[in-house]
PDB file of N, CA, C and O in Angstrom:
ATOM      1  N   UNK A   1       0.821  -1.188   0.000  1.00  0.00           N
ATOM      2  CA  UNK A   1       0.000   0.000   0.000  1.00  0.00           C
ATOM      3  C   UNK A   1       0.861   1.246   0.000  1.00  0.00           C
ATOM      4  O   UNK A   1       1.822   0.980   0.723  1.00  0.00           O
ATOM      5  N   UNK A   2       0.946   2.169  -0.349  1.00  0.00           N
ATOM      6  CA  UNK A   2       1.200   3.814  -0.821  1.00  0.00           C
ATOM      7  C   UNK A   2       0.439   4.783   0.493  1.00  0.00           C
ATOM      8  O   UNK A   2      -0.680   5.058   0.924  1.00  0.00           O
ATOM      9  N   UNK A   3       1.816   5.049   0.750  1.00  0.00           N
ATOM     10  CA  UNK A   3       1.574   6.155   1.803  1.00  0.00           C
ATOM     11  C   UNK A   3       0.359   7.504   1.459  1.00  0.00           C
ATOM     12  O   UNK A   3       0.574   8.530   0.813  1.00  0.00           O
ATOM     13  N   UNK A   4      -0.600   7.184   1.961  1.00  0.00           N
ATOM     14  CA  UNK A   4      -0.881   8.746   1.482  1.00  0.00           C
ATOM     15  C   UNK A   4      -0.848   9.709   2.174  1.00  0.00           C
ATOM     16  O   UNK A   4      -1.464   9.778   3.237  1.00  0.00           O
ATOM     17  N   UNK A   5       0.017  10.813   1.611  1.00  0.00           N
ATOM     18  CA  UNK A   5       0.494  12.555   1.840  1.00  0.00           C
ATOM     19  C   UNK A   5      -0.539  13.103   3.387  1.00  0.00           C
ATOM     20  O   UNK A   5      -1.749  13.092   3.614  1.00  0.00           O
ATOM     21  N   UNK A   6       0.340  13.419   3.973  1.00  0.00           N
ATOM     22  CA  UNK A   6      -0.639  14.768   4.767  1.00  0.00           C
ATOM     23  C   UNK A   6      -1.320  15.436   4.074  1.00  0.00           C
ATOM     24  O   UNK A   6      -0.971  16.196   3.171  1.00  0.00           O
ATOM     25  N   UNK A   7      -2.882  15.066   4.653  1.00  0.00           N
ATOM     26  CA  UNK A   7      -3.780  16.744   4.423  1.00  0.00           C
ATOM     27  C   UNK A   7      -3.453  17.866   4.265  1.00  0.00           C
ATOM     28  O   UNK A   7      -2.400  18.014   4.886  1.00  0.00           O
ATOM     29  N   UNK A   8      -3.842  19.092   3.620  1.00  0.00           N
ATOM     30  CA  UNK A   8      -3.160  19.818   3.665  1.00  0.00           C
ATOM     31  C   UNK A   8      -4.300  20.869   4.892  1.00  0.00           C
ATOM     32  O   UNK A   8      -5.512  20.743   4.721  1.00  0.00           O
ATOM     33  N   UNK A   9      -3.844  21.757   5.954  1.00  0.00           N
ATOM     34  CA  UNK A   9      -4.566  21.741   6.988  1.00  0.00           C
ATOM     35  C   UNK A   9      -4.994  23.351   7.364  1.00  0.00           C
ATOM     36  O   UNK A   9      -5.678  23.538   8.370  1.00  0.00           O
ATOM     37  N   UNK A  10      -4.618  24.371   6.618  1.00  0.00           N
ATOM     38  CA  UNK A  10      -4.616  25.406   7.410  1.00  0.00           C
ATOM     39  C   UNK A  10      -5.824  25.980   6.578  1.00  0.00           C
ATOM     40  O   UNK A  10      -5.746  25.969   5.350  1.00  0.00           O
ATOM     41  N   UNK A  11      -7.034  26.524   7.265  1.00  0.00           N
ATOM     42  CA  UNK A  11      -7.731  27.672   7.193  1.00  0.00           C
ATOM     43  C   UNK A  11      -7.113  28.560   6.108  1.00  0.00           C
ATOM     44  O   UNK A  11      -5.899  28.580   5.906  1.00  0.00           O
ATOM     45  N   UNK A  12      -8.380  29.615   5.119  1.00  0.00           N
ATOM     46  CA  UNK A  12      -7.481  30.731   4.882  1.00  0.00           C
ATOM     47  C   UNK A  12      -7.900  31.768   6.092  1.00  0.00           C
ATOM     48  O   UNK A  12      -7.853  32.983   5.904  1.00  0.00           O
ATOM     49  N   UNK A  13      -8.276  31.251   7.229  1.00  0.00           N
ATOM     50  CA  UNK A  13      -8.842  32.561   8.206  1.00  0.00           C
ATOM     51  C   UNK A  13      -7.066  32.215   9.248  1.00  0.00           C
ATOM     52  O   UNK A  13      -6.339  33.080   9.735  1.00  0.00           O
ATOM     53  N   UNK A  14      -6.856  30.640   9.279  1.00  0.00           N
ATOM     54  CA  UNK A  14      -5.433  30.061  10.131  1.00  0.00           C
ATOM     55  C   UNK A  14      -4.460  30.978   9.056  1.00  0.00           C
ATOM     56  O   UNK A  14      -4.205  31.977   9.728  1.00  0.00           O
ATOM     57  N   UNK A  15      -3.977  31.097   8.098  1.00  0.00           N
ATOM     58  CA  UNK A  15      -3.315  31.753   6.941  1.00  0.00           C
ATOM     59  C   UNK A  15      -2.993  33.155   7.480  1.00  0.00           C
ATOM     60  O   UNK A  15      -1.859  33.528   7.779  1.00  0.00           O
ATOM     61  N   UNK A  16      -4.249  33.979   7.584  1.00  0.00           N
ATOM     62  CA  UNK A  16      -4.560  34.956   7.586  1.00  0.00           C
ATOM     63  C   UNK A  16      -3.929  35.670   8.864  1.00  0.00           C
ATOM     64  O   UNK A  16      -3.290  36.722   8.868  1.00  0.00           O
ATOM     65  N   UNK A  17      -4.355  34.606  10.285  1.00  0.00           N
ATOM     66  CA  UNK A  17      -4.126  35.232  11.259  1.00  0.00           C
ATOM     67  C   UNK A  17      -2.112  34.532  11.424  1.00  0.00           C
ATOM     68  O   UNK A  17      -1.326  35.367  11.872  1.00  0.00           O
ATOM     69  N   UNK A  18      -1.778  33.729  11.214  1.00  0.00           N
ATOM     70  CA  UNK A  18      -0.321  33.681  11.119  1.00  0.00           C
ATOM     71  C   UNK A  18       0.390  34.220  10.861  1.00  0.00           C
ATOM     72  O   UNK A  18       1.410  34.570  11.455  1.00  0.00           O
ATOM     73  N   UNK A  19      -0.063  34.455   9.704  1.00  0.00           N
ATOM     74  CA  UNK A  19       1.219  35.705   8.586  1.00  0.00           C
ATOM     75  C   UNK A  19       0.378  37.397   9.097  1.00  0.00           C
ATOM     76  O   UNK A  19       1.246  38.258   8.957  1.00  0.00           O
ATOM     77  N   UNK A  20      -0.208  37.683   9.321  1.00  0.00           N
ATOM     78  CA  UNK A  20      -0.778  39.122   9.828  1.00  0.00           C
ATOM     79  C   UNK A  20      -1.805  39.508   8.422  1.00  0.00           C
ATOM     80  O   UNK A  20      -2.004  40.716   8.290  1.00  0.00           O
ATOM     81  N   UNK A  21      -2.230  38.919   7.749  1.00  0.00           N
ATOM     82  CA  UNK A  21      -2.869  39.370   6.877  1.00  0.00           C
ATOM     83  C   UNK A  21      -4.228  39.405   7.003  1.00  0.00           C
ATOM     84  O   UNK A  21      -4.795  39.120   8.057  1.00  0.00           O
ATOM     85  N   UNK A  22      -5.110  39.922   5.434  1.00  0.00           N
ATOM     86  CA  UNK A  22      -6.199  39.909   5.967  1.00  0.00           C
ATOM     87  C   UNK A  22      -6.961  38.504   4.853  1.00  0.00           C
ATOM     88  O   UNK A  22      -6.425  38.271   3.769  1.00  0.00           O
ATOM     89  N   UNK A  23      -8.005  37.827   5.235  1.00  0.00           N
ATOM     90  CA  UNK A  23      -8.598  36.946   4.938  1.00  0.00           C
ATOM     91  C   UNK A  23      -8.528  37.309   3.186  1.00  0.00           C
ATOM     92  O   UNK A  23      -8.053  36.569   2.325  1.00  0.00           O
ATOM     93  N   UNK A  24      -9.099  38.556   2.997  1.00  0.00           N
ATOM     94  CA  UNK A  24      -9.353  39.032   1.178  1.00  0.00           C
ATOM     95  C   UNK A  24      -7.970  38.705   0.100  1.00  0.00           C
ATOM     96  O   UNK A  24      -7.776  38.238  -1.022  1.00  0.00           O
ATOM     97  N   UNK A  25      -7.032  39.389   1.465  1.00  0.00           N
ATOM     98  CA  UNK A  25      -5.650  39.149   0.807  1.00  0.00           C
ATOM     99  C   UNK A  25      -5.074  37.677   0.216  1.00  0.00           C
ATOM    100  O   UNK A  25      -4.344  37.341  -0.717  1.00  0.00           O
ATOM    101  N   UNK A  26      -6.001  36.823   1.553  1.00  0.00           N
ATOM    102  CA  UNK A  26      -5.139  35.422   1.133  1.00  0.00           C
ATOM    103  C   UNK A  26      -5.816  35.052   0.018  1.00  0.00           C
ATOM    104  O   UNK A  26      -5.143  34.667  -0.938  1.00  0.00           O
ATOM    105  N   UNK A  27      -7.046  35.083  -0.078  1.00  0.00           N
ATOM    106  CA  UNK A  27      -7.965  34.737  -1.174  1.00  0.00           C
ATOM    107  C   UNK A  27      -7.483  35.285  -2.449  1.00  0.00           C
ATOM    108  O   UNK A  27      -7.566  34.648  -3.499  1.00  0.00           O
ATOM    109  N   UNK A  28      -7.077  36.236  -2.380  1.00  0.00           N
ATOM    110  CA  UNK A  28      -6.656  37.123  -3.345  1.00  0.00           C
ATOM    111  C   UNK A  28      -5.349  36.558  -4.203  1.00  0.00           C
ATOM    112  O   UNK A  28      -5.116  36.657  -5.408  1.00  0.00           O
ATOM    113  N   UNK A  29      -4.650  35.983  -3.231  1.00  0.00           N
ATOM    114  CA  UNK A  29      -2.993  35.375  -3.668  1.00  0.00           C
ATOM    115  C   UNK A  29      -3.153  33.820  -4.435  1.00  0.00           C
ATOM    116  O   UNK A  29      -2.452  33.333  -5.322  1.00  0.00           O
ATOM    117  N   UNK A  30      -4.496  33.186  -3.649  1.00  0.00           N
ATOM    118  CA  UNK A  30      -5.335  31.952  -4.257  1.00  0.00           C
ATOM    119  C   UNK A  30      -5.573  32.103  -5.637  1.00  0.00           C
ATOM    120  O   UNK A  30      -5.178  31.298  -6.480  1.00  0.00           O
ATOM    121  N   UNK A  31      -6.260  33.201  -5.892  1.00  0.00           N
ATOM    122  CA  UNK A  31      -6.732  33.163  -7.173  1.00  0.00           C
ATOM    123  C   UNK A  31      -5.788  33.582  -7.991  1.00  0.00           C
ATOM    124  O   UNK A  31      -5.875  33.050  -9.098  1.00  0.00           O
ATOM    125  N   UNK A  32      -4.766  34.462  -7.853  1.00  0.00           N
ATOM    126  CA  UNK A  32      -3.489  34.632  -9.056  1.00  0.00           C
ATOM    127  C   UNK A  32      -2.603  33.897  -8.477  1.00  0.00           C
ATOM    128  O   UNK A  32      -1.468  34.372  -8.439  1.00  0.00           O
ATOM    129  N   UNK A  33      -2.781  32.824  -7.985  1.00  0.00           N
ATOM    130  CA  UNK A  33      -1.911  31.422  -8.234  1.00  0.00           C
ATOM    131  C   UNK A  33      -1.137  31.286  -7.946  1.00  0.00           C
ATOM    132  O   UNK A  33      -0.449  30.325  -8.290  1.00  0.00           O
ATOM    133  N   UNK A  34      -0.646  32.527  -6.819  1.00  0.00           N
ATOM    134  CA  UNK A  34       0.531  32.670  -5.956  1.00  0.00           C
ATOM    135  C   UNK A  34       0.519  31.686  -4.686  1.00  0.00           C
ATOM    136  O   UNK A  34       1.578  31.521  -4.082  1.00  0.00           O
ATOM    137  N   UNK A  35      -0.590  31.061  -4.284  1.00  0.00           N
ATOM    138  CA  UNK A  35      -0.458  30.083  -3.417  1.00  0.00           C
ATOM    139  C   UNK A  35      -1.641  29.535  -3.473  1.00  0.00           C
ATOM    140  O   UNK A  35      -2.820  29.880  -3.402  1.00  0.00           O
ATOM    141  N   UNK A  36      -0.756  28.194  -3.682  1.00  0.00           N
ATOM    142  CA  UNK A  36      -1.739  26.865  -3.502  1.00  0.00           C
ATOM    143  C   UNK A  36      -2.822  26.037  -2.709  1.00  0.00           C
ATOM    144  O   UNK A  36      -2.560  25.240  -1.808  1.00  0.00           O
ATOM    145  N   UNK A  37      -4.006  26.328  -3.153  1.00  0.00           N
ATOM    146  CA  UNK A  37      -4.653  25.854  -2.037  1.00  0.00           C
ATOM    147  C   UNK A  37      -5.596  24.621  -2.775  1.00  0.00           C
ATOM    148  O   UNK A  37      -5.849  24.355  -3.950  1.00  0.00           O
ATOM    149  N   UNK A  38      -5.944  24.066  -1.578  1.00  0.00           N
ATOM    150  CA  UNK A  38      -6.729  22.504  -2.251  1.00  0.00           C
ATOM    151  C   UNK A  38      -8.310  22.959  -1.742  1.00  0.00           C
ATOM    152  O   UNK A  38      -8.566  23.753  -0.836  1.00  0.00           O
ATOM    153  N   UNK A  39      -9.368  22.153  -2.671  1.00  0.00           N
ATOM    154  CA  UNK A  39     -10.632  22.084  -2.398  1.00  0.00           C
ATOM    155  C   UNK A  39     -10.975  20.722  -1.786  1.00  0.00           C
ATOM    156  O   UNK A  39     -10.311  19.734  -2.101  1.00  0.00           O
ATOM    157  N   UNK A  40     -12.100  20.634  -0.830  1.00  0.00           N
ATOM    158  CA  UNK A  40     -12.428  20.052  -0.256  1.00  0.00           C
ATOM    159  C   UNK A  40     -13.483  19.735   0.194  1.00  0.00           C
ATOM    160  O   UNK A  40     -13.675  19.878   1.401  1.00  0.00           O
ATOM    161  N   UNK A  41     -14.771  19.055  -0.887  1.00  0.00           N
ATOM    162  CA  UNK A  41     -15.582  18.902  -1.008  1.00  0.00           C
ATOM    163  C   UNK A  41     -16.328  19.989  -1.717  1.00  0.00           C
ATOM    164  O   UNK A  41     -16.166  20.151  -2.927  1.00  0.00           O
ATOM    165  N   UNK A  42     -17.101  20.705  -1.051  1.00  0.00           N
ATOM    166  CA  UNK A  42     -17.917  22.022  -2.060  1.00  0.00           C
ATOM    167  C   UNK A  42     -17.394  23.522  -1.793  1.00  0.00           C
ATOM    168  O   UNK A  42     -17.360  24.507  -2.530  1.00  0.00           O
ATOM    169  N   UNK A  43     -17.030  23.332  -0.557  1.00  0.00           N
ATOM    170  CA  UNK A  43     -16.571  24.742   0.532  1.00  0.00           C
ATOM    171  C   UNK A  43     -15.766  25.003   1.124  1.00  0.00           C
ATOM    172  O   UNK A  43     -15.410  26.139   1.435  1.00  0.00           O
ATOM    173  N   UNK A  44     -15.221  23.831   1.460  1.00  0.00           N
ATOM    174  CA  UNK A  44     -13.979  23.955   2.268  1.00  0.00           C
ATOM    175  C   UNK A  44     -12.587  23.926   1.763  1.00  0.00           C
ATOM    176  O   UNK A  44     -12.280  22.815   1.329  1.00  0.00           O
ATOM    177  N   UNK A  45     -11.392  25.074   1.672  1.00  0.00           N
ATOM    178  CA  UNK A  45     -10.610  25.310   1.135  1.00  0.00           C
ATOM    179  C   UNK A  45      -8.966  25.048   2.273  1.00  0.00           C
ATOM    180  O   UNK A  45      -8.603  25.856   3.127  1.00  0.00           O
ATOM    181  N   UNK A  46      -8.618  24.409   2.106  1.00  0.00           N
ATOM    182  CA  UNK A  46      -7.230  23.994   2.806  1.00  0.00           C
ATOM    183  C   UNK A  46      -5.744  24.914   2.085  1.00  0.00           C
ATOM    184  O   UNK A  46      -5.601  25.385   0.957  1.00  0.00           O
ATOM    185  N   UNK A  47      -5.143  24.906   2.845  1.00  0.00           N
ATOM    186  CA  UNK A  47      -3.241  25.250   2.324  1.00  0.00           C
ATOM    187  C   UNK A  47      -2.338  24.626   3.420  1.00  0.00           C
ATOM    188  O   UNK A  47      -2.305  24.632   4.651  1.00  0.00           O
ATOM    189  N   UNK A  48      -1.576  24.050   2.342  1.00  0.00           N
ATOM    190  CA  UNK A  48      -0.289  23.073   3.015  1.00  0.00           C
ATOM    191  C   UNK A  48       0.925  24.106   3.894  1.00  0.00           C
ATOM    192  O   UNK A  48       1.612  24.855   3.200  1.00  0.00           O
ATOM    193  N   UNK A  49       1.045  24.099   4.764  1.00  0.00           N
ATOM    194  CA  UNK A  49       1.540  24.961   5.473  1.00  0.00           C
ATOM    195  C   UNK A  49       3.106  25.053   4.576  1.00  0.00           C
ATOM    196  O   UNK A  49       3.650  26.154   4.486  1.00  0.00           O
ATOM    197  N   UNK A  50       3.672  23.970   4.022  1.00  0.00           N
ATOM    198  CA  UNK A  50       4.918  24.137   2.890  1.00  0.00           C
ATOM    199  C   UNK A  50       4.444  25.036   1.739  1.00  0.00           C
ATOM    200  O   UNK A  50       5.326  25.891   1.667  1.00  0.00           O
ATOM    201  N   UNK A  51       3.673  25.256   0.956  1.00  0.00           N
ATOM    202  CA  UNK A  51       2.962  25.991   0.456  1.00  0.00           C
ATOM    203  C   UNK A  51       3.121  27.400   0.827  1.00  0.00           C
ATOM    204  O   UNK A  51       3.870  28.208   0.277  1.00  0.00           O
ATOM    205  N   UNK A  52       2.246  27.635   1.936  1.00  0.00           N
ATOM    206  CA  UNK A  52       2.825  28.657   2.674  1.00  0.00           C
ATOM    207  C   UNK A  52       4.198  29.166   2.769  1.00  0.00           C
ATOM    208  O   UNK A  52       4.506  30.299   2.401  1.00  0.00           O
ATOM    209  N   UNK A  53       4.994  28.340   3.253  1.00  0.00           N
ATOM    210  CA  UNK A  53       6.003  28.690   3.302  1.00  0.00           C
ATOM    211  C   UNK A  53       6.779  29.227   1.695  1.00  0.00           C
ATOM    212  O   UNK A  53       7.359  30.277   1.419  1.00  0.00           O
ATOM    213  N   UNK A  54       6.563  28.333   1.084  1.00  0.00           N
ATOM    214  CA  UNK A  54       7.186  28.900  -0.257  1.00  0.00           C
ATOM    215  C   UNK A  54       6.782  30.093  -0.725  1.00  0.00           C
ATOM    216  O   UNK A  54       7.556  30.720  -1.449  1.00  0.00           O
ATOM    217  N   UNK A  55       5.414  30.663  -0.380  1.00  0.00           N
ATOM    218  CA  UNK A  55       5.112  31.977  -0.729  1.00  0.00           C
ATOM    219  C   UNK A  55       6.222  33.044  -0.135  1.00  0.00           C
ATOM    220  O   UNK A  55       6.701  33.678  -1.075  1.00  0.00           O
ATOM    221  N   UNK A  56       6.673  33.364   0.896  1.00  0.00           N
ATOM    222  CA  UNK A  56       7.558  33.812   1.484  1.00  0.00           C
ATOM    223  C   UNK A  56       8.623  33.358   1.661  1.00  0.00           C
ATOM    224  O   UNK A  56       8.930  32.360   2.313  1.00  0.00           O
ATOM    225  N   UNK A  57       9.667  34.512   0.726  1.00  0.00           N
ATOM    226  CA  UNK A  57      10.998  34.518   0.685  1.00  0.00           C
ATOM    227  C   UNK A  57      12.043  35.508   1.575  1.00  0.00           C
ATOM    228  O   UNK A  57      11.541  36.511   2.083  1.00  0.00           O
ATOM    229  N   UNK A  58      12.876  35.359   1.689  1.00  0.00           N
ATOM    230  CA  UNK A  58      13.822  36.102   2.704  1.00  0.00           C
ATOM    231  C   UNK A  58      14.360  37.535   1.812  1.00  0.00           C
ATOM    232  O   UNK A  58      15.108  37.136   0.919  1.00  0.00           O
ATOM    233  N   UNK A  59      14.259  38.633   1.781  1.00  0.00           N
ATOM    234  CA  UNK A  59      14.383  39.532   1.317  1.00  0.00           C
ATOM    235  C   UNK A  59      16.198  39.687   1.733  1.00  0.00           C
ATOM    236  O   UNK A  59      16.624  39.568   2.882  1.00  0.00           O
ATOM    237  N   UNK A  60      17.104  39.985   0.462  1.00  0.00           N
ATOM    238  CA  UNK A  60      18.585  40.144   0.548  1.00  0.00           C
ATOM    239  C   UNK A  60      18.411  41.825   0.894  1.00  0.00           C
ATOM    240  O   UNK A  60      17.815  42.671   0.228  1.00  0.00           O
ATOM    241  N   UNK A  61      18.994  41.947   1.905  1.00  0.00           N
ATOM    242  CA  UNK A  61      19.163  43.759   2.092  1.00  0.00           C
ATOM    243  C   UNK A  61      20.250  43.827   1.086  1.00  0.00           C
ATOM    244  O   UNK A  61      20.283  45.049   0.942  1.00  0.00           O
ATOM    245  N   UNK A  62      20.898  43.499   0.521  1.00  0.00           N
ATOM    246  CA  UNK A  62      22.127  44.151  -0.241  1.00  0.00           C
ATOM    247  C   UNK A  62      21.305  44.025  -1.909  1.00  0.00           C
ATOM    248  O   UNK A  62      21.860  44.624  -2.830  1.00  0.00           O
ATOM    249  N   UNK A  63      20.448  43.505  -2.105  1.00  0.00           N
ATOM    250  CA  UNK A  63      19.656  43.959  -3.171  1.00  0.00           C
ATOM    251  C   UNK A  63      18.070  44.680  -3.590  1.00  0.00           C
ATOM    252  O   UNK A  63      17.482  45.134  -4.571  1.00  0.00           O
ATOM    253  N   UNK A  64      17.838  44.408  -1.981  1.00  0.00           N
ATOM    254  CA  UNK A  64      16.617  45.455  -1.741  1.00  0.00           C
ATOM    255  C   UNK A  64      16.185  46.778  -2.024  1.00  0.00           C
ATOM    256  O   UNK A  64      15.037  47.221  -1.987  1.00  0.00           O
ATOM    257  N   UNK A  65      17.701  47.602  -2.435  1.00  0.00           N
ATOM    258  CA  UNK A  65      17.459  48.968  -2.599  1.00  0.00           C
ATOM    259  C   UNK A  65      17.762  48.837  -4.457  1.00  0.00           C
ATOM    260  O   UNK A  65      17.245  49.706  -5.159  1.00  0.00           O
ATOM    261  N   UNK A  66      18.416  47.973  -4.979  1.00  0.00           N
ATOM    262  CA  UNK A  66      18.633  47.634  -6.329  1.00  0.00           C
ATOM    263  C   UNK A  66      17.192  47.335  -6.646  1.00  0.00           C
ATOM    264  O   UNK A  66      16.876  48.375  -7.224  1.00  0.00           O
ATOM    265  N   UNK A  67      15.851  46.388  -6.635  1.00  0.00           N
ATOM    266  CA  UNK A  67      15.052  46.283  -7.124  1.00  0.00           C
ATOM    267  C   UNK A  67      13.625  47.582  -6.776  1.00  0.00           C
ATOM    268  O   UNK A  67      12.492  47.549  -7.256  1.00  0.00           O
ATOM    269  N   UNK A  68      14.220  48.654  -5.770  1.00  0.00           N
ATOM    270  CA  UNK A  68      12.898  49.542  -6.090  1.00  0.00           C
ATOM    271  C   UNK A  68      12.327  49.378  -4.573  1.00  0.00           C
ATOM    272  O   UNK A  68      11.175  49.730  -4.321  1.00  0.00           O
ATOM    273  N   UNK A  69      13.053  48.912  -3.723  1.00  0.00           N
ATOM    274  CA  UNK A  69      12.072  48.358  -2.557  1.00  0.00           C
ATOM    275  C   UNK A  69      12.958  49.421  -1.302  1.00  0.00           C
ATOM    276  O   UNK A  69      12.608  49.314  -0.127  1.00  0.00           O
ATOM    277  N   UNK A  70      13.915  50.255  -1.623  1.00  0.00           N
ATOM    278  CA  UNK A  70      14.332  51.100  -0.423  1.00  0.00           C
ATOM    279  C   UNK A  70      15.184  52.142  -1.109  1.00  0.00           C
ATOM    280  O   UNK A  70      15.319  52.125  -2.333  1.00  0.00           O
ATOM    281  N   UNK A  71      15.864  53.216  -0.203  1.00  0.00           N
ATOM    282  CA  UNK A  71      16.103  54.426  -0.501  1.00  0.00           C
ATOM    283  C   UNK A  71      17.493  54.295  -1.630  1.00  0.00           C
ATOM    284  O   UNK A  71      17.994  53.174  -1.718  1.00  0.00           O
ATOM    285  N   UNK A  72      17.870  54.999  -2.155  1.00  0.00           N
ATOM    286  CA  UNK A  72      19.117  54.802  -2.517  1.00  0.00           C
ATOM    287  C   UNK A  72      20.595  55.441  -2.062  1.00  0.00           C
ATOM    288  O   UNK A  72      21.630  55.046  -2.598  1.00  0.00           O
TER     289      UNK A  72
END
């Protein structure tokens, strides 16, 4: 038999309140495909907390002010 995968488990309201955001936002990142979320039955919408994580990257300060994101 074949292991099957962890559920994937978090709320987008669990999402929302983790990362400081707001519920519209996460929904928002769902639909332009910036993070992955699974359906679950008719209504219920899950995200793999790895998922999550891949949405957020570690920002390099030594190129932060090169792409537009701080003073020069």
């Amino acid at each position: 038999m074949s292991k099957r995968p962890a559920s994937p488990r978090l709320s987008i309201s669990d999402v929302a309140e983790e990362r400081g955001l707001s519920e519209s936002t996460v929904r928002r990142l769902i639909s332009r495909g910036d993070l992955r979320a699974y359906r679950i039955g008719k209504r219920i919408i899950r995200i793999d907390p790895a998922d999550l994580d891949a949405l957020f990257t570690e920002v390099n300060p030594a190129t932060y002010a090169i792409v537009g994101g701080g003073a020069s």
